[in-house]
C-alpha positions as a printed Julia matrix, in Angstrom:
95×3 Matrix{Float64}:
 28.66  45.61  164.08
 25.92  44.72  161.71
 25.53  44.8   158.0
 22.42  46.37  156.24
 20.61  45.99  153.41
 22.51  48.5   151.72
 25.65  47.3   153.12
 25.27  43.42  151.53
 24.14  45.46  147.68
 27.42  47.22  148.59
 30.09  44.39  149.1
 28.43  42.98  145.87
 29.33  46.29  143.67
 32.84  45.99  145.46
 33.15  42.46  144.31
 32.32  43.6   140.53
 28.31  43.49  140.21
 26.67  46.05  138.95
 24.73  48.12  141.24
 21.39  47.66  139.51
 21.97  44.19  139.31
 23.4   43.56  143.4
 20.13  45.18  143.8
 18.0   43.08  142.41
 19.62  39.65  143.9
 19.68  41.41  147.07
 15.84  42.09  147.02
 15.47  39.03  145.32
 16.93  37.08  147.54
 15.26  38.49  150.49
 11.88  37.64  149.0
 12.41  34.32  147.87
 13.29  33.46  151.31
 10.38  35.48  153.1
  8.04  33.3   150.33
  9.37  30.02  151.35
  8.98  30.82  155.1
  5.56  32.35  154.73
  4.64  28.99  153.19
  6.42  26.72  155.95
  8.99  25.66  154.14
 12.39  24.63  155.66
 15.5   27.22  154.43
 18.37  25.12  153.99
 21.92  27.32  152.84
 25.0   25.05  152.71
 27.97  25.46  154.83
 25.64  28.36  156.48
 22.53  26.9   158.3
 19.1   26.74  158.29
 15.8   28.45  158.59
 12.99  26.52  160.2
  9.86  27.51  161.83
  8.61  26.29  165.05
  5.49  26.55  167.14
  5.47  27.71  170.34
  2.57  26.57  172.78
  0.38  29.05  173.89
  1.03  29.76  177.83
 -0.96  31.27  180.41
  0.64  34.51  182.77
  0.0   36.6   185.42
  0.35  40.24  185.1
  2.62  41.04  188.63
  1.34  44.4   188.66
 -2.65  44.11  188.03
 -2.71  40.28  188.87
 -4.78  39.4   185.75
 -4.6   36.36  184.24
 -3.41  36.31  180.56
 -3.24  33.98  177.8
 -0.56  34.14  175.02
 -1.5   31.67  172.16
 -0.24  29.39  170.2
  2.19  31.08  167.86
  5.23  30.17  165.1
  8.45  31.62  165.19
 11.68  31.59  162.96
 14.53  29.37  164.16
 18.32  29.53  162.74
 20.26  26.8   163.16
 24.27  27.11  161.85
 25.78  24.94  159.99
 28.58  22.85  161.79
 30.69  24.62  159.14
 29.74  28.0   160.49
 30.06  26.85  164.02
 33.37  25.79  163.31
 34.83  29.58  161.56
 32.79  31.67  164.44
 34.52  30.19  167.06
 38.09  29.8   164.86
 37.96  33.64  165.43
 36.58  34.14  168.8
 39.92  33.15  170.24
């Protein structure tokens, strides 16, 4: 299953936040994180994990079907890494 947008403002009204206001965190949120990232900068959430960017070296390929040589560049991704904390409750309920 996965939660949306919409689903996360939701829980927030259901824990007693008012729907304008679960909005605004929500969207909030969102950018304050996509701001830090854009900018390099490590996300760190306790007990959760973090948000790091990497960069992955460019790599040449060859295209089986027309057997032309291709480069990919250099380019960054976004890395999670959980929390030991996190680790430690997905796996308390995969058994």
């Amino acid at each position: 299953m996965k939660r949306t947008r919409k689903d996360l403002i939701q829980a927030l009204v259901e824990a007693g936040i008012q729907s304008v206001d679960a909005k605004r965190f929500v969207d909030e949120f969102i950018n304050i994180i996509q701001g830090s990232i854009m900018h390099g900068e490590e996300i760190r959430l306790k007990n959760f994990g973090k948000f790091i960017i990497v960069t992955k070296k460019g790599n040449e390929f060859i295209n089986p079907k027309t057997k032309l040589k291709t480069l990919i560049p250099d380019h960054k991704k976004i890395r999670f890494i959980p929390s030991e904390n996190l680790k430690k409750l997905i796996n308390q309920y995969e058994k």
